[in-house]
C-alpha positions, 0 to 999 in steps of 0.5 A: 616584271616585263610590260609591253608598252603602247607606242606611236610610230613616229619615223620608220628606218630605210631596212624596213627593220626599225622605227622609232616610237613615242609615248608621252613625249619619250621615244624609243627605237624599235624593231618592227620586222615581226609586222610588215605593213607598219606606217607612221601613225600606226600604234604598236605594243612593245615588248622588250624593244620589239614591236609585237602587235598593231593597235587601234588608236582607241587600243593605244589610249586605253592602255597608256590610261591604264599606265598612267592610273597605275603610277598614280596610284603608286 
C-alpha cells in the first residue's frame, strides 16, 4: 500500500529541484519540480519522495491527525 504523506517544507536545494521536509520531528528530502512556486513554510503532499500537491497549513494538520489516529488505533 502507498500513502502520500503531509510535509513542512523546511530548506529548499539551490537547483530548484529538491528540499527537505518534515513531519513529526522526521525529515525527508523531496523533489518539488512538479510545483514551481514551493517556499519554506509551505506544506506539501508526498508521494513516493515527490512533492505532488501544495497544502494549506489546516490541509497539513487535518491529514497528519488522521495519521496519528490511525497508528493509534493499531
Amino acid at each position: 500500500m502507498c500513502l502520500a504523506v503531509p510535509l513542512k517544507i523546511v530548506s529548499l536545494e539551490g537547483d530548484g529541484k529538491h528540499a527537505v521536509g518534515e513531519a513529526a520531528g522526521l525529515t525527508q528530502k523531496v523533489r518539488v519540480d512538479f510545483l514551481p512556486a514551493i517556499a519554506v513554510g509551505d506544506y506539501v503532499m508526498v508521494h513516493a519522495g515527490f512533492a505532488i500537491e501544495k497544502l494549506t497549513p489546516e490541509q497539513a494538520a487535518e491529514n497528519l491527525a488522521c495519521i496519528e489516529e490511525a497508528i493509534h488505533a493499531l
